[in-house]
C-alpha positions as CSV (number, residue, x, y, z in Angstrom):
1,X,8.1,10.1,-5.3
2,X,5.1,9.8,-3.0
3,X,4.9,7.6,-0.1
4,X,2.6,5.0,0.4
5,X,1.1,6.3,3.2
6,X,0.4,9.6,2.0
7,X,-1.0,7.9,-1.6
8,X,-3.2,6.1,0.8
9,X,-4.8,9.0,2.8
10,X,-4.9,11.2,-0.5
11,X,-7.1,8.5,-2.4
12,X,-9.7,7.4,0.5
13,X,-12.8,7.8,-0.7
14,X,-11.5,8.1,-4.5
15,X,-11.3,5.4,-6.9
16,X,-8.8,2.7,-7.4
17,X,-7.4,-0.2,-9.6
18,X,-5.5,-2.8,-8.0
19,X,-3.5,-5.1,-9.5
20,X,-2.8,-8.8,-7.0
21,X,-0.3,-11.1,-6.9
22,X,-2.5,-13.6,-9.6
23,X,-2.7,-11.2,-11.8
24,X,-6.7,-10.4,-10.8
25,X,-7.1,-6.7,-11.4
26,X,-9.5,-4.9,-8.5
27,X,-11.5,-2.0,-9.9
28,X,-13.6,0.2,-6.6
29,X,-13.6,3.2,-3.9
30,X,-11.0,2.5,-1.6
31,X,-13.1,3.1,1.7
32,X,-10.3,2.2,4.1
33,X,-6.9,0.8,4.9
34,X,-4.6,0.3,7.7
35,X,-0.7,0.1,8.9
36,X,-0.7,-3.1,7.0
37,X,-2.0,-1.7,4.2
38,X,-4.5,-4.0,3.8
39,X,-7.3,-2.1,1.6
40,X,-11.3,-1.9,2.0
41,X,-12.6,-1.4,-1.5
42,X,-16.3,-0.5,-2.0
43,X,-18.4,-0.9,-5.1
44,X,-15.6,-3.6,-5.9
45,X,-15.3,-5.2,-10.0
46,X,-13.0,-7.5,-10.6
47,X,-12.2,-7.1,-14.2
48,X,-11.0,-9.5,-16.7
49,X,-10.7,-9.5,-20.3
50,X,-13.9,-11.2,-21.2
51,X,-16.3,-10.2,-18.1
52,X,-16.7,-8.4,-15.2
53,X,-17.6,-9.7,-12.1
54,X,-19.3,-7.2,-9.4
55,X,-18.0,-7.9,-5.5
56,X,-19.4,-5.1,-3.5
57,X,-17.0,-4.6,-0.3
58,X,-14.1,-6.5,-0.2
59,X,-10.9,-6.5,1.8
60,X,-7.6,-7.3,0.1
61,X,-4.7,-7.9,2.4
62,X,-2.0,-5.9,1.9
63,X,0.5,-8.5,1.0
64,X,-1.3,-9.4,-1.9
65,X,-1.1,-6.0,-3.8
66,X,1.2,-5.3,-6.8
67,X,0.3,-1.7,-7.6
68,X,-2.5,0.5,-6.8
69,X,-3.2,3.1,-9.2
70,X,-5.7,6.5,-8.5
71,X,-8.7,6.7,-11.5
């Protein structure tokens, strides 16, 4: 089992999916975090069934984060 704070560190600067809270999955480069684990995504998508929707940087707040999973 890894621990989220070593998953974080090992996948800065890597790509990552994120699944919130409403369902909303978060497709991008994590490019930083902190102790909350809220999560700075770069080159952010937000992907849905039918479209894709580009974002840039966004910040996601920690609390709001099912699962992150490493591309």
């Amino acid at each position: 089992m890894i621990m989220p704070a070593k998953m974080l560190e090992e996948t800065l600067n890597k790509k990552v999916a994120l699944l919130l809270k409403d369902n909303r999955v978060l497709e991008g480069s994590l490019v930083g975090y902190d102790d909350y684990m809220n999560l700075v995504l770069d080159d952010a998508e937000e992907k849905a069934q039918d479209v894709n929707k580009k974002l840039g940087v966004v910040i996601v707040r920690g609390s709001n984060v099912v699962r992150m999973v490493p591309l």
